[in-house]
C-alpha positions as CSV (number, residue, x, y, z in Angstrom):
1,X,-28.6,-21.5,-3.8
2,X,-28.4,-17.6,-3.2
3,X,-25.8,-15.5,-4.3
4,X,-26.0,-11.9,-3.2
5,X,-23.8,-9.8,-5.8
6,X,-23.3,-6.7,-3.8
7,X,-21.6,-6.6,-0.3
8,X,-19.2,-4.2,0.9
9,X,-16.6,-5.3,3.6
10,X,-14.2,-3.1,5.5
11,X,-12.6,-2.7,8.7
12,X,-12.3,1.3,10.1
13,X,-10.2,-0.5,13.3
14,X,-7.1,-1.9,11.0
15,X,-4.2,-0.2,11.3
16,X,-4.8,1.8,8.2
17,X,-8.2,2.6,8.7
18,X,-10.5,3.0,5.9
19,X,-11.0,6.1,3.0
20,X,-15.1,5.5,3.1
21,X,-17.4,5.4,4.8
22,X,-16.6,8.7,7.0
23,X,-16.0,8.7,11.0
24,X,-19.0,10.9,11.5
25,X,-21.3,8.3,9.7
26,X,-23.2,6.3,12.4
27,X,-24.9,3.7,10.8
28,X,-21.4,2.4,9.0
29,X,-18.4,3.5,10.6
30,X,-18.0,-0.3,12.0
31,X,-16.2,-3.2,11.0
32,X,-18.3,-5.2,8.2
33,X,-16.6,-8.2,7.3
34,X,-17.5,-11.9,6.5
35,X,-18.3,-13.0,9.6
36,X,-20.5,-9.9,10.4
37,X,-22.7,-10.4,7.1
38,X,-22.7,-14.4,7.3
39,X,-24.4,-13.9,10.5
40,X,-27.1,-12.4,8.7
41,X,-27.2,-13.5,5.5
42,X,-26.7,-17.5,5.8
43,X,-29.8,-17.9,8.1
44,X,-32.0,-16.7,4.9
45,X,-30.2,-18.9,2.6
46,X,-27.2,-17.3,1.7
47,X,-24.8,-19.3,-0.3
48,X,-22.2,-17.2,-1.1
49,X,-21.7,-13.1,-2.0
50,X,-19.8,-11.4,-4.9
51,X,-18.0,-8.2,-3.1
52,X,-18.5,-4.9,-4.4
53,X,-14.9,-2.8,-3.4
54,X,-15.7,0.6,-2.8
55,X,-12.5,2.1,-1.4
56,X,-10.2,4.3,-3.8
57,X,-7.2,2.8,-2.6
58,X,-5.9,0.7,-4.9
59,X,-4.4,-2.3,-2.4
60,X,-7.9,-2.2,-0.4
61,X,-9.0,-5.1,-3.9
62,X,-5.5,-7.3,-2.4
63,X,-7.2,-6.8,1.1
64,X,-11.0,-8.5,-0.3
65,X,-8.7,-10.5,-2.2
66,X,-6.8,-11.8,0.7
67,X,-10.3,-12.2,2.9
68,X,-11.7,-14.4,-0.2
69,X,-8.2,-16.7,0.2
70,X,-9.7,-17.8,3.8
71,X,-13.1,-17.7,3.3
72,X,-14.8,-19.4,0.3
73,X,-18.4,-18.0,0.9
74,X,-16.8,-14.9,-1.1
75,X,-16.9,-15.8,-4.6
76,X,-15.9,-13.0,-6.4
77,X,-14.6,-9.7,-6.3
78,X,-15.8,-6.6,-8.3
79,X,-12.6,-4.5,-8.0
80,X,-12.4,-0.6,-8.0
81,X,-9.6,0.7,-10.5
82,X,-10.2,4.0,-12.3
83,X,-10.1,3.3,-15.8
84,X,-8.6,6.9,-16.7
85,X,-5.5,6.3,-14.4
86,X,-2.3,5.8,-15.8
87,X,-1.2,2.8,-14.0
88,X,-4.8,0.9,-14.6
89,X,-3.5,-1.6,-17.0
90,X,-1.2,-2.7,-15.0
91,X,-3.0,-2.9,-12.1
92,X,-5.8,-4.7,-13.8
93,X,-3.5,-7.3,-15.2
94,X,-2.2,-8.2,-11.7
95,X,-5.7,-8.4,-10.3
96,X,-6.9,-10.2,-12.8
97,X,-4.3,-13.3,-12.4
98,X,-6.4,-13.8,-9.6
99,X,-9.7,-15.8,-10.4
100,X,-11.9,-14.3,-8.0
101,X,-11.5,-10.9,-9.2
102,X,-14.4,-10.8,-11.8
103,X,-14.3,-7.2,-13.0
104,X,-14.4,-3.5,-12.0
105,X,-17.4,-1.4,-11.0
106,X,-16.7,2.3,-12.5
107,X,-18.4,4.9,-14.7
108,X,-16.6,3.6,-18.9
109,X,-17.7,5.4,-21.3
110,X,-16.7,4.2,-25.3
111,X,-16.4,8.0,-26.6
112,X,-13.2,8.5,-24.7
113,X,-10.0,6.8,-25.5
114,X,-9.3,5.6,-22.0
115,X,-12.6,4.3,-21.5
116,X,-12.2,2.2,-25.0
117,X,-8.8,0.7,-23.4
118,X,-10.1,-0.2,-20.6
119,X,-13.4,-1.9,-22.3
120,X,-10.9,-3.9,-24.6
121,X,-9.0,-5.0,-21.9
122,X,-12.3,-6.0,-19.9
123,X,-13.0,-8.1,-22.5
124,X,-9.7,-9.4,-23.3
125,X,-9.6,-11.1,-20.2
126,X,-13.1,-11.9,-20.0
127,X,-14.2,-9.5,-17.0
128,X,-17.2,-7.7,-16.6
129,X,-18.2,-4.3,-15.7
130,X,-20.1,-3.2,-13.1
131,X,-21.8,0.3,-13.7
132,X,-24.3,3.1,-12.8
133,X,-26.7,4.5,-15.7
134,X,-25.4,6.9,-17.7
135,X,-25.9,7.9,-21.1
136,X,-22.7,6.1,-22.3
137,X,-23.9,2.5,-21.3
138,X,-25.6,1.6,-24.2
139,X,-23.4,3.4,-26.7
140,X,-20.6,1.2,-24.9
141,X,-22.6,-1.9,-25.1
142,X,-22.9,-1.7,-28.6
143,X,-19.0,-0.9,-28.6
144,X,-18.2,-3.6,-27.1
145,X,-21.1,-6.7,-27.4
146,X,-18.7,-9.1,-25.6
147,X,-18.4,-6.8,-22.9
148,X,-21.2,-8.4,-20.2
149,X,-22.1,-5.0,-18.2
150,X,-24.0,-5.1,-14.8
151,X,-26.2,-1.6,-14.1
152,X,-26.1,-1.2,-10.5
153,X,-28.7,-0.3,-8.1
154,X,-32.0,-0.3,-10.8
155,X,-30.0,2.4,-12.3
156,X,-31.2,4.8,-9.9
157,X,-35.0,5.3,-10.9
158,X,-36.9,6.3,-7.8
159,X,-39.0,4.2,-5.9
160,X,-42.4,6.1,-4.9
161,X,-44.9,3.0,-4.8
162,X,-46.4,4.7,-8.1
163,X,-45.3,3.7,-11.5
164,X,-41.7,5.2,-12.8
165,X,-41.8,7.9,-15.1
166,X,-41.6,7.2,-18.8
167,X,-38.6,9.0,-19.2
168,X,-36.8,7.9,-16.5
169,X,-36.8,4.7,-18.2
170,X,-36.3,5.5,-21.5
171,X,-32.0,5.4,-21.0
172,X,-32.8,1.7,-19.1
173,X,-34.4,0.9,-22.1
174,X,-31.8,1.5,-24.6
175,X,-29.3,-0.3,-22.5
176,X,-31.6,-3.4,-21.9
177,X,-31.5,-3.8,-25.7
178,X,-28.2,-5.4,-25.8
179,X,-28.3,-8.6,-24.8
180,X,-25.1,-8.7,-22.5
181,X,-26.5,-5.6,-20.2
182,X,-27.6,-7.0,-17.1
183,X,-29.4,-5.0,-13.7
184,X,-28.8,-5.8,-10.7
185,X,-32.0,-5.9,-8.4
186,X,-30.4,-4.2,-5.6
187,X,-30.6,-0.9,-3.3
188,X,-34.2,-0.7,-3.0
189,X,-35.0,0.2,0.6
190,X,-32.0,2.0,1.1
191,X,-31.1,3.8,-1.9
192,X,-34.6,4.2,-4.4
193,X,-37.0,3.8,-1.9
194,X,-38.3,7.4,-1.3
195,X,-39.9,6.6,1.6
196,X,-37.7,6.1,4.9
197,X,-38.1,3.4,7.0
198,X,-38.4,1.7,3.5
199,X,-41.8,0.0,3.1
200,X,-41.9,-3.4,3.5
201,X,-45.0,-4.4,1.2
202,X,-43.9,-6.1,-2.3
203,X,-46.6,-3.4,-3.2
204,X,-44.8,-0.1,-3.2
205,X,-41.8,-1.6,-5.0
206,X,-43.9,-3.8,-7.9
207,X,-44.5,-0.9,-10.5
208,X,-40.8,-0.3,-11.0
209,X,-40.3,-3.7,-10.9
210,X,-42.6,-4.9,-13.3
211,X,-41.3,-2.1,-15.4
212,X,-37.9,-4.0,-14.8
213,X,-39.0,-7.3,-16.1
214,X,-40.5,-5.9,-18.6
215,X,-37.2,-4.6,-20.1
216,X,-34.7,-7.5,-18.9
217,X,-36.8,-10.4,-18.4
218,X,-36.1,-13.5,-16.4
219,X,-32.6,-14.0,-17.8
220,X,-31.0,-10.7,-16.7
221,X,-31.9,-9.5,-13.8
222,X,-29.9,-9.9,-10.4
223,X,-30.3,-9.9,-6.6
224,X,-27.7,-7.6,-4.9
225,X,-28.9,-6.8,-1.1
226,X,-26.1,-3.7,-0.9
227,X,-25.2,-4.8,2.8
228,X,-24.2,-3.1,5.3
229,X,-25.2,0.0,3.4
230,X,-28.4,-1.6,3.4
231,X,-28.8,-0.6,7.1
232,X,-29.6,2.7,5.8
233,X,-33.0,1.5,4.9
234,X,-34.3,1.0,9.1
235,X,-34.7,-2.5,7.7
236,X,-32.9,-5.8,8.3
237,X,-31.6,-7.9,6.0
238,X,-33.9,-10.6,5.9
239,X,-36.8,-8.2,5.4
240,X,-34.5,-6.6,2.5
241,X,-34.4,-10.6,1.0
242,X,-37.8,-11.7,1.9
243,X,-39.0,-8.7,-0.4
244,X,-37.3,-9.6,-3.2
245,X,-38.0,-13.8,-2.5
246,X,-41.6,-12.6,-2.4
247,X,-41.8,-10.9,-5.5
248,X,-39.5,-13.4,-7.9
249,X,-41.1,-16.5,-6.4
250,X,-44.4,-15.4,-7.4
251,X,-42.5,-15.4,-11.1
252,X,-42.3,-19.4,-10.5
253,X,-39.7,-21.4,-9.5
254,X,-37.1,-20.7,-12.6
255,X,-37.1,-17.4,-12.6
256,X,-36.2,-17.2,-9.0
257,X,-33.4,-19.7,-9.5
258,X,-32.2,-17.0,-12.7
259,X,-32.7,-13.8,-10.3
260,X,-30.9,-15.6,-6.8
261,X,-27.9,-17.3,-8.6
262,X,-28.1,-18.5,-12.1
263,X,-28.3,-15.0,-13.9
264,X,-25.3,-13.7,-11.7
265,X,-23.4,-17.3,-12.8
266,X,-23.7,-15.6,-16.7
267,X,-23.2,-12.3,-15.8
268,X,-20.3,-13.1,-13.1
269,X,-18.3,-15.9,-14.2
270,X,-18.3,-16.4,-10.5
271,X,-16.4,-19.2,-9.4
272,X,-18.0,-22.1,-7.6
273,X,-15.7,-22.5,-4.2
274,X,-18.2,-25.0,-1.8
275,X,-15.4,-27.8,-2.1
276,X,-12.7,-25.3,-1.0
């Protein structure tokens, strides 16, 4: 089983057309939906794919919510609501009647008062929160310790095929201290890699990786491939999940299990649709 935790999908062609990504972008101004990424992602194993909604419009989580009520593969939904928005609680109490809307990805932070309402309500109805880096995650995750947060993307640190800097992983560290403070394996070749096309060789990426398990271990770290922004990389996406296969596998048979599926399961709450 292979759950990939961060997708995008998004139509420019619908009648309403689409607030990201930008006409003048040629690699992602096309339609991405199911069907386009199932094409690529089932042949390697693909079981299923947790949707990352990156659209400011606050209906585009009904429109993922709407694709996931015809197509099971999609198992959950990480919505985008702004937590300092006046109309966020109510918005995140309709979404979340739905059970395949499994949290929001946006920048919380506990020292502000609309970032603490918005934590309490995560956790009040048991939703997660999907996040960049920032200084405020692990002030928040000790906040909130029933509050299961999800850095995105290896929190940013640069991938240069040499080991990160010290202090660059210093913030990663004080996050990966709390015990519900997962990362999510994801955006290497397009986003960290320094090096464009990204490298292929498990090689260049192992020193920030190893850095990674180091800090999070087996039991918290997650595979996200970051389709179709992915594309960004001049790599396909079976070369984007080999690399990743290649390095976890060697990390025996459990730990890949963890990293593909099992560690998104805890982290998620993702529901389990094959029998739909």
């Amino acid at each position: 089983m292979i759950i990939d935790t961060h997708t995008h999908f998004y139509d420019p062609f619908r009648p309403q057309g689409v607030p990201w990504p930008e006409k003048d972008d040629e690699i992602l101004y096309r339609r991405a939906l199911p069907e386009d990424y199932k094409a690529l992602a089932v042949p390697e194993g693909v079981t299923g794919t947790v949707m990352v909604e990156c659209s400011p419009w606050v209906e585009d989580n009904q429109w993922v919510l709407d694709l996931a009520a015809a197509d099971p593969f999609i198992v959950g939904l990480v919505g985008h609501l702004e937590p300092d928005a006046p109309d966020f609680a109510a918005h995140l109490e309709r979404f979340a009647a739905d059970p395949i809307f499994l949290g929001i990805r946006a920048r919380v932070h506990a020292a502000e008062s609309h970032g603490l309402a918005a934590a309490e309500m995560l956790v009040a109805h048991d939703l997660e929160l999907d996040t960049g880096l920032h200084e405020g995650v692990p002030a928040l995750a000790e906040h909130f310790p029933a509050l299961r947060i999800v850095i995105n993307h290896i929190g940013g640190i640069p991938i240069d095929g040499r080991p990160p800097d010290p202090a660059r992983l210093e913030l990663m560290r004080q996050a990966a201290a709390h015990p519900q403070v997962y990362c999510k394996v994801s955006g290497l070749m397009d986003l960290r890699s320094q090096v464009k096309p990204a490298p292929t060789d498990v090689d260049f990426y192992a020193p920030v990786l190893d850095a990674l398990w180091d800090l999070f271990g087996e039991d918290r770290l997650i595979y996200g491939s970051d389709w179709p922004v992915s594309d960004r990389s001049g790599r396909e996406y079976a070369d984007i999940q080999r690399l990743v296969m290649t390095y976890f596998t060697a990390r025996g048979k459990e730990a890949t299990e963890k990293y593909f599926w099992r560690n998104a399961k805890a982290a998620y709450k993702w529901i389990d649709r094959a029998g739909k």
